[in-house]
C-alpha positions in Angstrom: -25.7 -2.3 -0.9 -29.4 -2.2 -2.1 -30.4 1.6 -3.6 -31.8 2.6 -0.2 -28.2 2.1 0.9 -29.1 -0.9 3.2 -27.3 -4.2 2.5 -28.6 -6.6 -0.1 -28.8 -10.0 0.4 -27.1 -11.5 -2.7 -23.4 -10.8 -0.4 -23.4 -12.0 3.0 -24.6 -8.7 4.9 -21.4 -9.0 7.2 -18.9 -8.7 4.3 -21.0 -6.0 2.9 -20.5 -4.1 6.7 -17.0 -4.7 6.8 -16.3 -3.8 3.1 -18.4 -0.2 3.8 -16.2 0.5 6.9 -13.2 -0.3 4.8 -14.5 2.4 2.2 -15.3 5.2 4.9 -11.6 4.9 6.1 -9.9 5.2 2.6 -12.1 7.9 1.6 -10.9 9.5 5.0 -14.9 9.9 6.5 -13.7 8.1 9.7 -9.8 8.9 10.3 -7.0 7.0 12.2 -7.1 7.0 15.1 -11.0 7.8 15.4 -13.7 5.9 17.0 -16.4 4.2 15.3 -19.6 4.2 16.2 -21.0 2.3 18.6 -22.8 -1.5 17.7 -25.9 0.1 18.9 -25.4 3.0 16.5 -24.3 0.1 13.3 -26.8 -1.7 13.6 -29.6 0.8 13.4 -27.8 2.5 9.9 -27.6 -1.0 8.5 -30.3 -2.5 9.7 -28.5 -5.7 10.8 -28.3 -7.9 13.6 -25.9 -7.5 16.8 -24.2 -10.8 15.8 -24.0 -9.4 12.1 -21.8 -6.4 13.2 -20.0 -8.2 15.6 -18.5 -10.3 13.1 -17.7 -7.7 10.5 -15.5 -5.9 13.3 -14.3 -8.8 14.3 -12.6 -9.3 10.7 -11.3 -5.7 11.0 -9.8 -6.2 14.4 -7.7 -9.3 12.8 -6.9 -7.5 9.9 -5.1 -4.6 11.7 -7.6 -2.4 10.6 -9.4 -1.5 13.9 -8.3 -2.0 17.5 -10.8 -2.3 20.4 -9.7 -0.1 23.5 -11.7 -1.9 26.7 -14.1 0.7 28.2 -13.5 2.8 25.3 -15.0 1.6 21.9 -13.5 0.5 19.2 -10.9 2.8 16.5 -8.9 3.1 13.5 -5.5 1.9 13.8 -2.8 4.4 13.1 -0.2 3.8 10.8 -2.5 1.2 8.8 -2.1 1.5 4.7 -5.9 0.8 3.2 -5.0 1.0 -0.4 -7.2 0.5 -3.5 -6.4 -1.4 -6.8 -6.9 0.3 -9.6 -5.1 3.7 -9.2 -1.7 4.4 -9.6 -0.1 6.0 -6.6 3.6 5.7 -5.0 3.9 5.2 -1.5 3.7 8.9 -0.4 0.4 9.7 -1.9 -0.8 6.3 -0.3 0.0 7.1 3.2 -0.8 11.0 3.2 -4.2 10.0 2.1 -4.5 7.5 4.7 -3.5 10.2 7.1 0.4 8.7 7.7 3.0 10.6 7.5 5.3 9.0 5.5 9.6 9.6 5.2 12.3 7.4 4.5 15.9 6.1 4.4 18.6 5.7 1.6 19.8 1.7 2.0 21.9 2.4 -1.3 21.9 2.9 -4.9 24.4 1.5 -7.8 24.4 1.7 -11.5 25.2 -1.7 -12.6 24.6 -3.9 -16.0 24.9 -6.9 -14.6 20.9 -7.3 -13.7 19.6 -9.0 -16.5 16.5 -10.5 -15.2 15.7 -6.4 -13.7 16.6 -5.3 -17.6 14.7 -8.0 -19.3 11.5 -6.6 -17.2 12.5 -2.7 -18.5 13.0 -4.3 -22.0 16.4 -2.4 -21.9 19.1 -4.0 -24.4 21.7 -6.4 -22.7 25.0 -4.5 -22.9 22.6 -1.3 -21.1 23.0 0.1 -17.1 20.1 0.7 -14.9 19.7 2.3 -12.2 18.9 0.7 -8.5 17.6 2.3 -5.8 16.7 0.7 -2.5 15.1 2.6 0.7 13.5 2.0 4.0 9.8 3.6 4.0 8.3 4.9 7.3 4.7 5.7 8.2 5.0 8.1 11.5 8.5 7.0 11.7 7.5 3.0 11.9 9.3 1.1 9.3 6.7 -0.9 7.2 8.3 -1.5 4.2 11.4 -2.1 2.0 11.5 -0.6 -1.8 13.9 -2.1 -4.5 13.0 0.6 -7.8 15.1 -0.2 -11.1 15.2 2.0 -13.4 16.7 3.0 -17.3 19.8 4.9 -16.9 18.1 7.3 -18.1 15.9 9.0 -16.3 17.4 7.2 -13.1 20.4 9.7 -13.2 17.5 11.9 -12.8 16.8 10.6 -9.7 19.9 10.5 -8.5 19.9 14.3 -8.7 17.6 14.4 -5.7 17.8 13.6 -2.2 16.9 10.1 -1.6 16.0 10.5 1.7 12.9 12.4 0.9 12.5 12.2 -2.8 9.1 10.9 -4.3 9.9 9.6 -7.5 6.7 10.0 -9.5 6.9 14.2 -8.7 10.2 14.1 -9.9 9.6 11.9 -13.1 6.5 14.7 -13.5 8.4 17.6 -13.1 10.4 16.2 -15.7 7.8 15.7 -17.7 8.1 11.9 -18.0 3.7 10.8 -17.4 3.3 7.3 -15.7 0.2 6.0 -17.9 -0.4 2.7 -16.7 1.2 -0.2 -14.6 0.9 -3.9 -13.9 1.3 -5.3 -10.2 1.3 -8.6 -8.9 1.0 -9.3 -5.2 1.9 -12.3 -3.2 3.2 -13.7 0.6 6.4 -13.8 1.6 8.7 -14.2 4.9 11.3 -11.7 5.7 14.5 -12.6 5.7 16.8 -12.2 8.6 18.2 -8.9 6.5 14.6 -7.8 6.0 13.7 -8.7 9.8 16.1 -6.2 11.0 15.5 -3.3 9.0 11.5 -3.7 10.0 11.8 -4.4 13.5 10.1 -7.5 13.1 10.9 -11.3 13.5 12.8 -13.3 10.9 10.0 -15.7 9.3 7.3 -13.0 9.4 4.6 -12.8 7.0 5.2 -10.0 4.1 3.2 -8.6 1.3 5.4 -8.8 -1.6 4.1 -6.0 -4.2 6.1 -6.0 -7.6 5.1 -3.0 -10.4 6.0 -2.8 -13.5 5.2 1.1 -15.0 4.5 2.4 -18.2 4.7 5.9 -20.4 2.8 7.6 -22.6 5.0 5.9 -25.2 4.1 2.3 -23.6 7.5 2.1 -22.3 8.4 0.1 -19.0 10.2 2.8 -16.9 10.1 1.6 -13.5 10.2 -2.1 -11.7 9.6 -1.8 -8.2 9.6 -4.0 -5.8 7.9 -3.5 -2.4 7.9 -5.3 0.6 5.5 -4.2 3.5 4.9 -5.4 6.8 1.7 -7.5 6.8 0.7 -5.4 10.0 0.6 -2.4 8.7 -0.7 -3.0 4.7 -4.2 -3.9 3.6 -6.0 -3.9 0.2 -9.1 -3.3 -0.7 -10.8 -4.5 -4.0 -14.1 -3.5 -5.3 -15.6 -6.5 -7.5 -18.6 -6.0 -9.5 -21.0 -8.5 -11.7 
């Protein structure tokens, strides 16, 4: 956007649309479930052509982002996860601030040593335990993603003191007064399982968004190695690039 707030030229104005919309839903300004305003209304605050707004919704509507109601306009889907590199959040704080109400289900947890690729990642020695926990997440009581955590022995018997069910581990690791300082995550497509399928309500072969993280303490220590798979439906980033 230009300083009056208009878009610039130097990004094709319809990306520039598309990524503004995407900004006012993660900073809650329009909320699920709302309706947008109208073309008519678009093109007037950007100053753009018809066609120009037509394609950035366009994008949205394919992305799971919006849904166009015939007669009725077009809103934000419920249920949709707009998250935000960058910032460290767990899967609660995502969806609460995207307006989801989020809960989920114990699949199991063990205490093994025989994970040495999961303690390799946690730098933990090889003769050490971690912990595993594994859950079904719901957002308004849709599943839209399985969770795999590993973590030390440690601080996972910590966990293990709580209710899995409705735990969320990064209060818990707080109250406890274990501080996430960082983390590195790398994204990429998968295809569920027949396993995963099930559990999502979703067909076998279906496109997922594979999210591993790797967290740190205030001591640079590797605490937690989750893996997260979500639904490609209902998860969408958002990145901000500048140069």
């Amino acid at each position: 956007m230009g300083s009056n707030g208009k878009p610039s030229k130097r990004i094709s104005l319809y990306l520039q649309v598309k990524d503004t919309i995407i900004k006012r839903i993660q900073e809650k300004i329009w909320k699920p479930n709302s309706m947008i305003p109208t073309e008519n209304e678009l093109m007037e605050e950007f100053n753009v052509s018809r066609t120009t707004i037509r394609q950035a919704i366009s994008f949205l509507v394919q992305d799971g982002i919006l849904e166009k109601k015939q007669g009725k306009g077009t809103f934000i889907k419920p249920g949709i996860f707009v998250g935000s590199l960058g910032k460290l959040k767990g899967f609660a704080e995502e969806a609460i601030e995207n307006g989801v109400f989020p809960s989920s289900k114990l699949l199991q947890v063990q205490t093994t040593g025989n994970l040495q690729a999961e303690k390799s990642t946690l730098k933990l020695p090889i003769d050490e335990n971690i912990v595993v926990i594994e859950r079904l997440r719901f957002a308004n009581q849709t599943p839209v993603a399985i969770e795999r955590s590993c973590w030390p022995n440690d601080i996972g018997k910590l966990l293990m003191n709580e209710d899995l069910n409705s735990a969320t581990f990064y209060e818990i690791l707080e109250r406890n007064g274990i501080t996430l300082k960082h983390a590195k995550e790398k994204i990429s497509a998968i295809n569920a399982t027949l396993m995963e399928a099930d559990l999502l309500g979703i067909r076998r072969g279906q496109a997922l968004l594979k999210m591993e993280r790797v967290s740190y303490g205030n001591d640079d220590r590797p605490i937690e190695f989750t893996t997260t798979k979500f639904r490609h439906d209902t998860y969408q980033y958002s990145i901000e690039l500048m140069r």
